[in-house]
Each structure stands twice: as structure tokens, then as C-alpha cells.
N, CA, C and O atoms as CSV, one atom per row, in Angstrom:
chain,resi,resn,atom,element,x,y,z
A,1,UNK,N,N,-16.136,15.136,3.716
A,1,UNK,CA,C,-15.587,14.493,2.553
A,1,UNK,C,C,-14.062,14.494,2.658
A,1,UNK,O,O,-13.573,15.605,2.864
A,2,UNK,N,N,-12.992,13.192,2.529
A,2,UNK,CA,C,-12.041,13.311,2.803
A,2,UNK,C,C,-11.170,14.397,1.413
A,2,UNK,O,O,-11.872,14.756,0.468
A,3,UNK,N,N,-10.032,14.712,1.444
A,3,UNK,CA,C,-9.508,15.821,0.714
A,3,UNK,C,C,-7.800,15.316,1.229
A,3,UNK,O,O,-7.157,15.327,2.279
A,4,UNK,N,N,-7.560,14.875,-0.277
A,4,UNK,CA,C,-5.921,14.881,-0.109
A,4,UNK,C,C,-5.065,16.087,-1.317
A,4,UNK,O,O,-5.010,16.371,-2.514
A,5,UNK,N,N,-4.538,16.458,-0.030
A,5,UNK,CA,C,-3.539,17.774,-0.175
A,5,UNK,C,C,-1.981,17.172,-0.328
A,5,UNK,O,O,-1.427,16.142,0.057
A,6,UNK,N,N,-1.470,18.616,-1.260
A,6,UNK,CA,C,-0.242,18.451,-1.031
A,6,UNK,C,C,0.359,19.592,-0.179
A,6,UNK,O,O,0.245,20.790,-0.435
A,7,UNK,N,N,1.065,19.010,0.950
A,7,UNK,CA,C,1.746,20.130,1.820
A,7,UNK,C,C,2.672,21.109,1.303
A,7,UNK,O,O,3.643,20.804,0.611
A,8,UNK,N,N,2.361,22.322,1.650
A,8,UNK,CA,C,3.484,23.223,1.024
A,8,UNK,C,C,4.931,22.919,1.454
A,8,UNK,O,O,4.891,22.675,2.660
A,9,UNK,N,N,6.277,22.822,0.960
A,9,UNK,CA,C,7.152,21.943,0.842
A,9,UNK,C,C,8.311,23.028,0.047
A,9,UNK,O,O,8.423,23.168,-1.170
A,10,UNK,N,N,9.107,23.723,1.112
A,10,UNK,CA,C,10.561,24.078,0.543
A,10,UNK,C,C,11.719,23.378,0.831
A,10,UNK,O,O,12.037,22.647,1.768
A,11,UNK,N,N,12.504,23.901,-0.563
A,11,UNK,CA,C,13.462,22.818,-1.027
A,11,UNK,C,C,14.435,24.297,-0.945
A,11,UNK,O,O,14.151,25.420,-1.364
A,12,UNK,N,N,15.859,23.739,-0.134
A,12,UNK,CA,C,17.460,24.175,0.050
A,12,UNK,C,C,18.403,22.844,-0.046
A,12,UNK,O,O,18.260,21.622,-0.012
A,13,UNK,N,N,19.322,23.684,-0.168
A,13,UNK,CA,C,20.560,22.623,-0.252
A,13,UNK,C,C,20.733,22.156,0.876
A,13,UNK,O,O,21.563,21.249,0.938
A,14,UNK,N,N,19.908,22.660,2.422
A,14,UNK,CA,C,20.435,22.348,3.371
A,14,UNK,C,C,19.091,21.600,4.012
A,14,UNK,O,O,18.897,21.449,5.218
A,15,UNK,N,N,18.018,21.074,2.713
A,15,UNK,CA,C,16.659,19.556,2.915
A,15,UNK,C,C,15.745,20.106,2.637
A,15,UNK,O,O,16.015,21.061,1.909
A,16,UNK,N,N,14.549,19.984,2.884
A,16,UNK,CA,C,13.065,19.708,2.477
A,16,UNK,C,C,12.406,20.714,3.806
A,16,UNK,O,O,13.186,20.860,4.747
A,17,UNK,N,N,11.615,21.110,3.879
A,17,UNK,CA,C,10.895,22.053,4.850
A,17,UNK,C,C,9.703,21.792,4.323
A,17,UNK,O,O,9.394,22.332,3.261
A,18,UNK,N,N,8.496,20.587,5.221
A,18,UNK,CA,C,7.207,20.922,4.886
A,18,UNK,C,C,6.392,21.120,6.096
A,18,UNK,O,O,6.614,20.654,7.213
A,19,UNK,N,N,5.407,21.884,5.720
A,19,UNK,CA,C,4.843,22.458,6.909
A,19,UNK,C,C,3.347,22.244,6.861
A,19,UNK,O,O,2.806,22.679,5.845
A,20,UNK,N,N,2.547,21.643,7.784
A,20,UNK,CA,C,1.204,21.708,7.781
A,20,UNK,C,C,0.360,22.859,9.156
A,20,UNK,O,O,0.673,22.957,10.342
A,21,UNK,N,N,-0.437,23.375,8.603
A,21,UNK,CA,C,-1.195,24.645,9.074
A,21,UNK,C,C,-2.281,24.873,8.469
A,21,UNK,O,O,-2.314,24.975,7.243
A,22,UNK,N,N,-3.154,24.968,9.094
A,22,UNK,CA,C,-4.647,25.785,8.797
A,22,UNK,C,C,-4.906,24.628,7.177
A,22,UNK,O,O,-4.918,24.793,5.958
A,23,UNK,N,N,-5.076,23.481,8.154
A,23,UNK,CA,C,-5.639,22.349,7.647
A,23,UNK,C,C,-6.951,21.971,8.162
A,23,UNK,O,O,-7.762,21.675,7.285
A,24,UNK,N,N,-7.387,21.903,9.458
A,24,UNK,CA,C,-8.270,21.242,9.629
A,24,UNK,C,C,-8.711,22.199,10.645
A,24,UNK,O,O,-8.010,23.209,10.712
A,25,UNK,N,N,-10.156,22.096,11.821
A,25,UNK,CA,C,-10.502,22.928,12.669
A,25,UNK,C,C,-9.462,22.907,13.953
A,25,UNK,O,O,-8.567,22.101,14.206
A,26,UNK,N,N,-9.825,23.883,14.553
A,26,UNK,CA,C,-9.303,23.915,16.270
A,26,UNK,C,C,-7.864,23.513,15.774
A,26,UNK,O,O,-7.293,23.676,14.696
A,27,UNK,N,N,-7.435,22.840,17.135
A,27,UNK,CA,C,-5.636,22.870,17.347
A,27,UNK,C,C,-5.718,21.524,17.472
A,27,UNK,O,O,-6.659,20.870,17.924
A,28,UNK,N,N,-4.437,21.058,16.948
A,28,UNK,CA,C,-4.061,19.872,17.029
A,28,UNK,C,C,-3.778,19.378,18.526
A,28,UNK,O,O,-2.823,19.782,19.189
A,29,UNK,N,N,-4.753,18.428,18.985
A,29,UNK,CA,C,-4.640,18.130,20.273
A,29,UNK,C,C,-3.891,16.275,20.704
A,29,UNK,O,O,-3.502,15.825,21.781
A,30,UNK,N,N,-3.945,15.772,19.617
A,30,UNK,CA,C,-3.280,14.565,19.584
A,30,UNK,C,C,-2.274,14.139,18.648
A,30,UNK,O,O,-2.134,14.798,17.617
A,31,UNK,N,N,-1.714,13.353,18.813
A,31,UNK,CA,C,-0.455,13.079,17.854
A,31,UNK,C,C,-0.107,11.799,17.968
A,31,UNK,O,O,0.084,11.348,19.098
A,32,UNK,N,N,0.019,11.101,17.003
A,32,UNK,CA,C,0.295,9.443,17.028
A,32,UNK,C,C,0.607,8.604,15.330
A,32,UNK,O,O,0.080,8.689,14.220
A,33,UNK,N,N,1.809,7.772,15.958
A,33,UNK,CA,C,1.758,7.093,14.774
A,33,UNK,C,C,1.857,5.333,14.401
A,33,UNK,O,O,2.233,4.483,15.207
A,34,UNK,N,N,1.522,5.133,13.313
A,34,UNK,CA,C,1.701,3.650,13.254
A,34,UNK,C,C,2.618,2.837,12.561
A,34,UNK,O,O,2.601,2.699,11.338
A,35,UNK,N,N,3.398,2.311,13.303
A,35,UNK,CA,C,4.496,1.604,11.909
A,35,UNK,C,C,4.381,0.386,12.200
A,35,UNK,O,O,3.516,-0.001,12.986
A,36,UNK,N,N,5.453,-0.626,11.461
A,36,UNK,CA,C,5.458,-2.387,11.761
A,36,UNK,C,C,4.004,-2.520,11.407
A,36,UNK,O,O,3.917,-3.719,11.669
A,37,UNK,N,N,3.077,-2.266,11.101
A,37,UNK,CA,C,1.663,-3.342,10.928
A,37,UNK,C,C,1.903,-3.974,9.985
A,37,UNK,O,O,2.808,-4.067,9.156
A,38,UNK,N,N,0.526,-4.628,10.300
A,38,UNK,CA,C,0.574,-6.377,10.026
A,38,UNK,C,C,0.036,-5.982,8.965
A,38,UNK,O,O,0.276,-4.844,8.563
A,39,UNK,N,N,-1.102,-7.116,8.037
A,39,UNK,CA,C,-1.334,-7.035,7.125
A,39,UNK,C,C,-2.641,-6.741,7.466
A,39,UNK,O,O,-3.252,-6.490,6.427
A,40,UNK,N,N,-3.274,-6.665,8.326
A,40,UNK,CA,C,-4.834,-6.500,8.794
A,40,UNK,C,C,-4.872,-4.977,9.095
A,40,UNK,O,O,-4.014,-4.273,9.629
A,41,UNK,N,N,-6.171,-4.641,8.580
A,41,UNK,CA,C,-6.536,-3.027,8.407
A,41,UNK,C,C,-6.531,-2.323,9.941
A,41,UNK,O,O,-7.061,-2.812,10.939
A,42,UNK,N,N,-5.929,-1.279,9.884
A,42,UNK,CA,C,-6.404,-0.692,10.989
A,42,UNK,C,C,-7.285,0.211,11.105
A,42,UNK,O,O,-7.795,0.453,10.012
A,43,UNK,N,N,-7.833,1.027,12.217
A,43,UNK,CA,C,-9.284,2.095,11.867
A,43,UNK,C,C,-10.525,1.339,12.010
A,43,UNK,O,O,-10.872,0.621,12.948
A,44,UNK,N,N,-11.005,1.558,11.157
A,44,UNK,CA,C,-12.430,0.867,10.761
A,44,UNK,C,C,-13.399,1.449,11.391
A,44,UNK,O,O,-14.278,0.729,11.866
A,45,UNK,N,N,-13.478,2.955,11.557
A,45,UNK,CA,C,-14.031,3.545,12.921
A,45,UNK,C,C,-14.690,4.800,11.441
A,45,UNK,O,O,-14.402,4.764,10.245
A,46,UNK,N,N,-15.547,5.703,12.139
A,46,UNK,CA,C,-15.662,7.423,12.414
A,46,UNK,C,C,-15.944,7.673,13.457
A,46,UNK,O,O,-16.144,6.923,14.412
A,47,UNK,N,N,-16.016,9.402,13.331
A,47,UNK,CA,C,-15.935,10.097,15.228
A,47,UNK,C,C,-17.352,10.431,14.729
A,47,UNK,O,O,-18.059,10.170,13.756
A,48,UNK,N,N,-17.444,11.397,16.293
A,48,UNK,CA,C,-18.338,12.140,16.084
A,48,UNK,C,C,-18.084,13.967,16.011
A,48,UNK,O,O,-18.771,14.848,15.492
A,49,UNK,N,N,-17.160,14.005,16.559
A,49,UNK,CA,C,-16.176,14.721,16.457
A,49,UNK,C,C,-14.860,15.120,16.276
A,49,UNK,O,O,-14.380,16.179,16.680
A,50,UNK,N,N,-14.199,14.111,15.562
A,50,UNK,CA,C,-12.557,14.364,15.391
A,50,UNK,C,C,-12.615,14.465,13.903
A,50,UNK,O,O,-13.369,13.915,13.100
A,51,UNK,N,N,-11.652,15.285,13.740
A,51,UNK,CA,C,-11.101,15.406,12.459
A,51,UNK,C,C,-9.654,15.021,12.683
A,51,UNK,O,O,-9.042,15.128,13.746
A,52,UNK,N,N,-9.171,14.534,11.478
A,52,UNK,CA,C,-7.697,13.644,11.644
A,52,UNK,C,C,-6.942,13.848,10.377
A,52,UNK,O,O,-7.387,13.437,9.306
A,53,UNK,N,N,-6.236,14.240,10.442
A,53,UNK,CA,C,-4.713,14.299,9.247
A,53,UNK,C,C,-3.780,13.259,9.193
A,53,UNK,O,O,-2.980,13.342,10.124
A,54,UNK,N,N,-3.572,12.242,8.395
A,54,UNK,CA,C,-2.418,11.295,7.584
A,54,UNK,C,C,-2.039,11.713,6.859
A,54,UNK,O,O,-2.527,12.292,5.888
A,55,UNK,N,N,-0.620,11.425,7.306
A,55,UNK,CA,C,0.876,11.511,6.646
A,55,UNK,C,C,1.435,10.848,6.511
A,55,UNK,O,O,2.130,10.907,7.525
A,56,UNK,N,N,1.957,9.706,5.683
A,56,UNK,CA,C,3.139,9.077,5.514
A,56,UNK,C,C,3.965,9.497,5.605
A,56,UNK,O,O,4.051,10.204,4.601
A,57,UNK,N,N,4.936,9.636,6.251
A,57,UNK,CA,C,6.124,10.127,6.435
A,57,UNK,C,C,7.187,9.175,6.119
A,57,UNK,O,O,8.319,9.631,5.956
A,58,UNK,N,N,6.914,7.458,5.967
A,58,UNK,CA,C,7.968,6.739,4.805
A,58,UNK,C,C,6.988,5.421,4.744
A,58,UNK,O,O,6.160,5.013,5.559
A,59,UNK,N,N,7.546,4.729,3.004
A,59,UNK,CA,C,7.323,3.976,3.050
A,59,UNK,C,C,5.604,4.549,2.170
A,59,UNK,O,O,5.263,5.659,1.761
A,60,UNK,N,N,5.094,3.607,2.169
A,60,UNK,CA,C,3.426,3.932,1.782
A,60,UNK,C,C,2.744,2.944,2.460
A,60,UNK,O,O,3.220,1.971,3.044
A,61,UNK,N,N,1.125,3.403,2.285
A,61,UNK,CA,C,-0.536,3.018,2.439
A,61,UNK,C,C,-1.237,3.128,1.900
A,61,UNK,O,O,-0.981,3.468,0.746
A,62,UNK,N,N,-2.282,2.985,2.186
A,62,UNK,CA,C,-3.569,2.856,1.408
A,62,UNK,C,C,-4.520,2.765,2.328
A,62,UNK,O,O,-4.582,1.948,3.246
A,63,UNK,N,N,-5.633,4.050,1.932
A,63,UNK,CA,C,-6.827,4.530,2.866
A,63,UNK,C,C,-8.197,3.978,2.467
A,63,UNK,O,O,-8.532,4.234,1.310
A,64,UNK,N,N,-8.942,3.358,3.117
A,64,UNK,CA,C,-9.880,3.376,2.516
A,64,UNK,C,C,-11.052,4.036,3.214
A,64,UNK,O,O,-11.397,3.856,4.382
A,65,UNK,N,N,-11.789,5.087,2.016
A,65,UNK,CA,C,-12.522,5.541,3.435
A,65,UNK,C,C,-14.072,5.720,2.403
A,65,UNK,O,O,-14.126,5.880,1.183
A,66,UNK,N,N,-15.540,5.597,3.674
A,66,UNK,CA,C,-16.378,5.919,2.800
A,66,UNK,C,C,-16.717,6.975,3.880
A,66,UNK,O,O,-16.418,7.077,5.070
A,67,UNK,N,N,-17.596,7.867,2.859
A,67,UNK,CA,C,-18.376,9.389,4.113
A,67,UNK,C,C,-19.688,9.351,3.693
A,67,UNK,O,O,-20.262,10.423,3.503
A,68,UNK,N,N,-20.487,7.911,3.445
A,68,UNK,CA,C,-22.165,7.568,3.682
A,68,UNK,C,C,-22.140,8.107,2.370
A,68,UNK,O,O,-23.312,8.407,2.140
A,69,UNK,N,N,-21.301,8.453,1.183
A,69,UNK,CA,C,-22.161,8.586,0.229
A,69,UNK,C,C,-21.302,8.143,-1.101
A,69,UNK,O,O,-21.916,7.984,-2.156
A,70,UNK,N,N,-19.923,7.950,-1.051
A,70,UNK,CA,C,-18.828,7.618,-1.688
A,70,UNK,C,C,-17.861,6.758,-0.892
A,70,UNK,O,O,-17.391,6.965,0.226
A,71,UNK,N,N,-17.708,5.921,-1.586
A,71,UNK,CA,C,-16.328,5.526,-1.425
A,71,UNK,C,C,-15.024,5.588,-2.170
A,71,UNK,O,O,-15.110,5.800,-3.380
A,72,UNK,N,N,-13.313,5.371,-1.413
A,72,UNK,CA,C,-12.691,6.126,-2.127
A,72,UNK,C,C,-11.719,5.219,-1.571
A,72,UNK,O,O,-11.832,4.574,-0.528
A,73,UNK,N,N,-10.552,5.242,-2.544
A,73,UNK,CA,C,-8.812,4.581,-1.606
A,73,UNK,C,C,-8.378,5.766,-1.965
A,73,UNK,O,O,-8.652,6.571,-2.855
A,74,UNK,N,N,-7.317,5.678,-0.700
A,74,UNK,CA,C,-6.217,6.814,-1.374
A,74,UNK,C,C,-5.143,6.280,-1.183
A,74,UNK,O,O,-5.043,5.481,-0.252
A,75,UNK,N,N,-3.922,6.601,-2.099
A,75,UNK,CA,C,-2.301,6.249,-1.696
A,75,UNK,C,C,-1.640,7.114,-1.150
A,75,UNK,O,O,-1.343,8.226,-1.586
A,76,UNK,N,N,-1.320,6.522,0.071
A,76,UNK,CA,C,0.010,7.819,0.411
A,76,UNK,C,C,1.076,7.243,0.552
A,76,UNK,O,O,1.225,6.148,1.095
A,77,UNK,N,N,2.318,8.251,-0.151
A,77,UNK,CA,C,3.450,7.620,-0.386
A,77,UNK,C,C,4.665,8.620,-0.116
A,77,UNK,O,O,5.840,8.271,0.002
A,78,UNK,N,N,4.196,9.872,-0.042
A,78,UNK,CA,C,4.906,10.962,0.001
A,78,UNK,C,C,5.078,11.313,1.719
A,78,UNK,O,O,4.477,10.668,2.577
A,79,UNK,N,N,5.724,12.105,1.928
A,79,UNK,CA,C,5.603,13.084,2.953
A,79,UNK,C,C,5.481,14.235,2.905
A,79,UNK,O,O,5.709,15.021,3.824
A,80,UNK,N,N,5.028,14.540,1.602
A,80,UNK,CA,C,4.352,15.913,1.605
A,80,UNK,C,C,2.978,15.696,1.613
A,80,UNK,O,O,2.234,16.515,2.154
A,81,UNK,N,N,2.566,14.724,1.096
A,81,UNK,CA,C,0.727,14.603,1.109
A,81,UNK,C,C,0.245,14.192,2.134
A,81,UNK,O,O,0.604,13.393,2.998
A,82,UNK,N,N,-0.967,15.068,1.899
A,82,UNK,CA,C,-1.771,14.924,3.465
A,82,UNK,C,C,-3.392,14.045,3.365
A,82,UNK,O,O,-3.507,13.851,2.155
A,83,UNK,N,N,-4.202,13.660,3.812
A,83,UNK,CA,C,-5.148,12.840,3.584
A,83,UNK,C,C,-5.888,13.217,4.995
A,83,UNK,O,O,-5.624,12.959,6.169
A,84,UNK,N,N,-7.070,14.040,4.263
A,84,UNK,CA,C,-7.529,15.216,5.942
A,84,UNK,C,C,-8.805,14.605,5.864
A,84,UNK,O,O,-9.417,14.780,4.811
A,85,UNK,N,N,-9.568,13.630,7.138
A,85,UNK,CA,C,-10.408,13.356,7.263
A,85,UNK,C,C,-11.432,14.035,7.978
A,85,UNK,O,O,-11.139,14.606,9.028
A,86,UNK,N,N,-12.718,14.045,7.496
A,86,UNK,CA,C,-14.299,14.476,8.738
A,86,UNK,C,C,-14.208,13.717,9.558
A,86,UNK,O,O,-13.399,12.793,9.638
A,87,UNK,N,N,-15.181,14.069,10.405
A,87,UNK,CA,C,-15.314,13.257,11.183
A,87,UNK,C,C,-16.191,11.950,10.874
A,87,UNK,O,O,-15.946,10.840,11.347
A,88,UNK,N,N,-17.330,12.275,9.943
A,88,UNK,CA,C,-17.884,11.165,9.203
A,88,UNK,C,C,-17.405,10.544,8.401
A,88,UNK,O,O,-18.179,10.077,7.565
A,89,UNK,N,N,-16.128,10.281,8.279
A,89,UNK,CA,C,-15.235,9.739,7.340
A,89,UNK,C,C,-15.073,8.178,7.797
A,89,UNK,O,O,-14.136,7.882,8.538
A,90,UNK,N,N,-15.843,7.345,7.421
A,90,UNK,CA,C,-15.432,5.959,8.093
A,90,UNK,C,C,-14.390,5.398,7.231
A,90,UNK,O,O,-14.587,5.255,6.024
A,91,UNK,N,N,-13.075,5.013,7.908
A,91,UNK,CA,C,-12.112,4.612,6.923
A,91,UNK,C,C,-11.063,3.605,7.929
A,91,UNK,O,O,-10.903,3.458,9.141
A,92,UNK,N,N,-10.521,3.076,6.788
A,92,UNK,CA,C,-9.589,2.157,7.289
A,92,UNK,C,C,-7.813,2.394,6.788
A,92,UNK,O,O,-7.396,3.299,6.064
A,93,UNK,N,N,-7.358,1.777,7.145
A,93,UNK,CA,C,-5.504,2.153,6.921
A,93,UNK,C,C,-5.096,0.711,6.773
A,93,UNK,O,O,-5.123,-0.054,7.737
A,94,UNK,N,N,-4.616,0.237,5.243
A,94,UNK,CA,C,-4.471,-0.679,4.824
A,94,UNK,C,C,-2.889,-1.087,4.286
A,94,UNK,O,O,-1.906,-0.368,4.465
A,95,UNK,N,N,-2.881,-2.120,3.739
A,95,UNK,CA,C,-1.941,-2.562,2.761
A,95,UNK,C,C,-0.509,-1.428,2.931
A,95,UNK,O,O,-0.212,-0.682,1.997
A,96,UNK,N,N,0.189,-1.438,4.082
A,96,UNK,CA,C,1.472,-0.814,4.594
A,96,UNK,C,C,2.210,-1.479,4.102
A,96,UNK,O,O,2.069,-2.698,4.201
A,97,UNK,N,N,3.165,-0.984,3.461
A,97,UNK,CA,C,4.672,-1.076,3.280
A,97,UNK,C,C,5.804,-1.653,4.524
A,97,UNK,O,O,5.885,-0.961,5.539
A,98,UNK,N,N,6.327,-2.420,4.464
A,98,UNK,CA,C,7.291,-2.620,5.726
A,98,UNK,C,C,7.732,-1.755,6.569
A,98,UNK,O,O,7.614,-1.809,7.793
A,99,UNK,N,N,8.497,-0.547,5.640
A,99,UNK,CA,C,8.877,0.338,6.265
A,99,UNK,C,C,7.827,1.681,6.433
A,99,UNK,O,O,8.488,2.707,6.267
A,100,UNK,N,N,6.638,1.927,6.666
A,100,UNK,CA,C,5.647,2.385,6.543
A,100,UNK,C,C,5.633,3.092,7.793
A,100,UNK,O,O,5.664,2.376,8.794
A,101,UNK,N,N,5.593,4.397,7.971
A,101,UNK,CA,C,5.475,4.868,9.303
A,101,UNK,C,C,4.406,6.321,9.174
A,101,UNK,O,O,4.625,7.418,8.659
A,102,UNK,N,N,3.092,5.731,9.939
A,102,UNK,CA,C,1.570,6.620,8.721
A,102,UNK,C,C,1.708,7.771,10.495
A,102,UNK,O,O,1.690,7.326,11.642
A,103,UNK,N,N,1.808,8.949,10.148
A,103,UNK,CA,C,1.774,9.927,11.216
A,103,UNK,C,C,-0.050,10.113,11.407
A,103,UNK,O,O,-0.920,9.911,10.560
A,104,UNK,N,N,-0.127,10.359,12.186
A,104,UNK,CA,C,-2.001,11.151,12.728
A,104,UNK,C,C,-1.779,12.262,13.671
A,104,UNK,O,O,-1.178,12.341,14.743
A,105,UNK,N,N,-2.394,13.031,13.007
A,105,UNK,CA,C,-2.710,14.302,13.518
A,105,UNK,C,C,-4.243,14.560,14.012
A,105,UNK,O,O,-5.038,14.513,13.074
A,106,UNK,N,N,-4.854,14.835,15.347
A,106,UNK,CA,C,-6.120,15.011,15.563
A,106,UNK,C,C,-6.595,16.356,15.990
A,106,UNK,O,O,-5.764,17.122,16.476
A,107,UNK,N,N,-7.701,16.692,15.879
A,107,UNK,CA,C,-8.158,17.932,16.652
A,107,UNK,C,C,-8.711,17.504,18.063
A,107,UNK,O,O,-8.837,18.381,18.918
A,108,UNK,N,N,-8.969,16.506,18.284
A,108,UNK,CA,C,-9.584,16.159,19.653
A,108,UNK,C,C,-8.465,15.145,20.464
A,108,UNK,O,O,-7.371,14.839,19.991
A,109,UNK,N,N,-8.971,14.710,21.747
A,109,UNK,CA,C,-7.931,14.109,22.712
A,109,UNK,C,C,-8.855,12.698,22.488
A,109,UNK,O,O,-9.882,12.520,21.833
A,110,UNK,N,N,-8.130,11.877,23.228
A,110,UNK,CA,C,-9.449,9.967,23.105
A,110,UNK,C,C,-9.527,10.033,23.325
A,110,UNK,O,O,-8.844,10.505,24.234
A,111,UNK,N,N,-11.108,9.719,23.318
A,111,UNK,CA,C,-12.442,9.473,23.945
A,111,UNK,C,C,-13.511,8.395,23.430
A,111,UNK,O,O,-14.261,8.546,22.467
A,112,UNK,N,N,-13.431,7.340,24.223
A,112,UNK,CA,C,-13.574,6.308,23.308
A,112,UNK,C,C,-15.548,6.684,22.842
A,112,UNK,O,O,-16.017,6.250,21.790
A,113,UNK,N,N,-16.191,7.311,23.598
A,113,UNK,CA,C,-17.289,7.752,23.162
A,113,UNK,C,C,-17.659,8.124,21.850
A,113,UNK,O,O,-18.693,7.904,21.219
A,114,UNK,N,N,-16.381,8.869,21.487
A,114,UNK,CA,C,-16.205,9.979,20.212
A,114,UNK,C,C,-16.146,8.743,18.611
A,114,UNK,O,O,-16.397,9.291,17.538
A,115,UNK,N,N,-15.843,7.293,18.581
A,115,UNK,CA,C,-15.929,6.792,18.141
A,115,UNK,C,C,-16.767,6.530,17.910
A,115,UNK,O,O,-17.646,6.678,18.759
A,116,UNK,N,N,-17.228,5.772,16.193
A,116,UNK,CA,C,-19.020,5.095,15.867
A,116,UNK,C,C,-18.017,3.757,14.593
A,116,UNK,O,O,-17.632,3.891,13.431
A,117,UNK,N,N,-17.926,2.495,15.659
A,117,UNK,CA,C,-16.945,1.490,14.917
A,117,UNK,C,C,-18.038,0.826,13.446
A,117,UNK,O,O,-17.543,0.155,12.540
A,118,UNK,N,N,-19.567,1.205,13.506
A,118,UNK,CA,C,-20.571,0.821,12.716
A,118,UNK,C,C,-19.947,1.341,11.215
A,118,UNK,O,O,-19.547,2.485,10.999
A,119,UNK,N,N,-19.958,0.449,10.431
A,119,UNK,CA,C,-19.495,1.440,9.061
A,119,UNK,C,C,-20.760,1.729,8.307
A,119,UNK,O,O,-21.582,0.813,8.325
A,120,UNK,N,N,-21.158,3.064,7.496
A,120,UNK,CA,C,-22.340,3.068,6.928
A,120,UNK,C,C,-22.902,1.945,5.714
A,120,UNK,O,O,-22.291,1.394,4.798
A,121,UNK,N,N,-23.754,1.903,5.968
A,121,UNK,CA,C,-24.692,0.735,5.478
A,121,UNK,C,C,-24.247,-0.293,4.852
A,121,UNK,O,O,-23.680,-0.931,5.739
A,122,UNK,N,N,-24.103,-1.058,3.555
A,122,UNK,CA,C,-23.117,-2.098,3.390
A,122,UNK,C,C,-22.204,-1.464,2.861
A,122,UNK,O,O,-22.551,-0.623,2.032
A,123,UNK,N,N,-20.743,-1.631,3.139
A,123,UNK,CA,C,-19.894,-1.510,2.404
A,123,UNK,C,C,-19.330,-2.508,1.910
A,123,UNK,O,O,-19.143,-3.639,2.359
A,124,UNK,N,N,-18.955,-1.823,0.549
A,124,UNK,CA,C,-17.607,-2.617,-0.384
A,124,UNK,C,C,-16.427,-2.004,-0.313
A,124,UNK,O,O,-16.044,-0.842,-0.454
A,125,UNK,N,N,-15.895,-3.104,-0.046
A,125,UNK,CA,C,-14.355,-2.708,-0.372
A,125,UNK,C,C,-13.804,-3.338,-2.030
A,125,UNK,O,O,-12.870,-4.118,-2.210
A,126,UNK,N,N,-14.528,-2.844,-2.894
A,126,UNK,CA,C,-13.843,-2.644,-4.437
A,126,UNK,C,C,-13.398,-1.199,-4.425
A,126,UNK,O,O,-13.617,-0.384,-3.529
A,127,UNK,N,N,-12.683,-0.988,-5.654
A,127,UNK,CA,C,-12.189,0.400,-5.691
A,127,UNK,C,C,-12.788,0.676,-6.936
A,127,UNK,O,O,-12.447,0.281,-8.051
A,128,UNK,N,N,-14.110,1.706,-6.469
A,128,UNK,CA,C,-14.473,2.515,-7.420
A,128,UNK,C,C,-13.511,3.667,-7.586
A,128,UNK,O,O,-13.034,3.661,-8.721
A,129,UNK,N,N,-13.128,4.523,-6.931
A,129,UNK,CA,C,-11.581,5.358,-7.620
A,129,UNK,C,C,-11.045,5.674,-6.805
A,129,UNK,O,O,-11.471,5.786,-5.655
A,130,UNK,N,N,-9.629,5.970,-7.323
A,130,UNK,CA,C,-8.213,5.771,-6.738
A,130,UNK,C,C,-7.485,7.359,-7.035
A,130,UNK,O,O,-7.274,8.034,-8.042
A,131,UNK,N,N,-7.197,7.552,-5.275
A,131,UNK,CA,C,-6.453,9.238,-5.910
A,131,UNK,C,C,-5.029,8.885,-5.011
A,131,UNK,O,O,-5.014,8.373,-3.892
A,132,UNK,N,N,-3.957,9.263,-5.743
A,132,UNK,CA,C,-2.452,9.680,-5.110
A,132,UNK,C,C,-2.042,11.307,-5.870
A,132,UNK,O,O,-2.426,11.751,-6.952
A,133,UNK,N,N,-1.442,11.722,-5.190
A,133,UNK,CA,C,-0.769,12.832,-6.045
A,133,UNK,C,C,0.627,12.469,-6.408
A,133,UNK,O,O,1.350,13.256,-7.019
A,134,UNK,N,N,1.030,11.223,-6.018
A,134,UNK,CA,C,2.237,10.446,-6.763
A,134,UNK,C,C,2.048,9.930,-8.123
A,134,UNK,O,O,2.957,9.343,-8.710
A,135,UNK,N,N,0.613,10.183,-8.765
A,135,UNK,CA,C,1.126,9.746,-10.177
A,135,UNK,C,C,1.472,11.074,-11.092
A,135,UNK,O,O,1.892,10.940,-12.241
């Protein structure tokens, strides 16, 4: 079930310190991010084994993800919030901001095996509910 967090986050006169840890299983083995997209969704996948962390780090998105039994959007707009996916999390990465730059964090390395691009059974993309920790 996806789960959006807010990163623990200290504040000095000398910036912002946020730190993510003992978020998700195993060690972070991949790292990647997406900026400039277009207006067409990216994702559209689950693993069979990865678990994955989004971050906006500027700019905002919008997640859409179902896990075979809910569906859900989320906003991320912050760079303190985190948006920690299962691996059964079939979801997509939508409606970016220009300046939008969405970080991913994985527990596994690619493998295109590890992917299942099938989304569960029909989906809709209406928004039955909407979580940010920006409101």
C-alpha cells in the first residue's frame, strides 16, 4: 500500500537538512531522476520486487497509483515528502510542473524482468481521493 511521509527536516540559519532512512527494505541500490517531461504519464508499471521512494525535490506531480484494491493520486510538491511505493503498487507519474525534478530511490538494480507493465484489472483514472501533506 503506497504511504506518503513527511521526511524528518532540520531547519538552521545555515538551510534545511532532510534526511531519508529506514524507509523502505534493504539498501538503496538505484538512484534516478526525471525532469523536462512532457505531458504524457510516465511509469505505468509494478515490480515484482522493487520498492521505490519519490521525491520532488522542485516544482510538483502527481502520482497515480492503484495496489489491486484502491486507487489513489498523490501530490508532491515538497521536498520533504516522500511517496514510498510496494512493489505491487501499479502507478504512474503525471501532470509535472515545468520545473519539476521527481527524484527515485530503489531497493533493487534494473531488471527489466522485475517489471509487470499489465495494470490490475480495469482501471480508472478518476480520483476517488487525493492526499498531499501540502494542504
Amino acid at each position: 500500500m503506497p504511504n506518503l511521509l513527511e521526511l524528518n527536516t532540520f531547519h538552521s540559519e545555515s538551510g534545511n537538512l532532510t534526511v531519508f532512512e529506514k524507509l523502505m527494505p534493504g539498501t538503496i541500490k538505484r538512484v534516478f531522476y526525471i525532469y523536462g517531461a512532457s505531458h504524457i504519464p510516465r511509469g505505468g508499471h509494478r515490480h515484482h520486487r522493487t520498492w521505490n521512494a519519490l521525491i520532488c525535490l522542485h516544482g510538483k506531480c502527481r502520482v497515480y497509483v492503484h495496489n489491486g484494491e484502491e486507487e489513489s493520486h498523490f501530490t508532491l510538491d515538497k521536498p520533504n515528502t516522500c511517496l514510498i511505493l510496494e512493489p505491487r503498487d501499479w502507478h504512474t507519474m503525471e501532470d509535472f510542473s515545468e520545473d519539476a525534478i521527481l527524484l527515485v530511490l530503489s531497493n533493487e538494480y534494473y531488471a527489466v524482468e522485475d517489471y509487470i507493465d499489465e495494470p490490475y484489472g480495469e482501471v480508472h483514472f478518476a480520483e476517488p481521493s487525493t492526499s498531499s501533506i501540502s494542504k
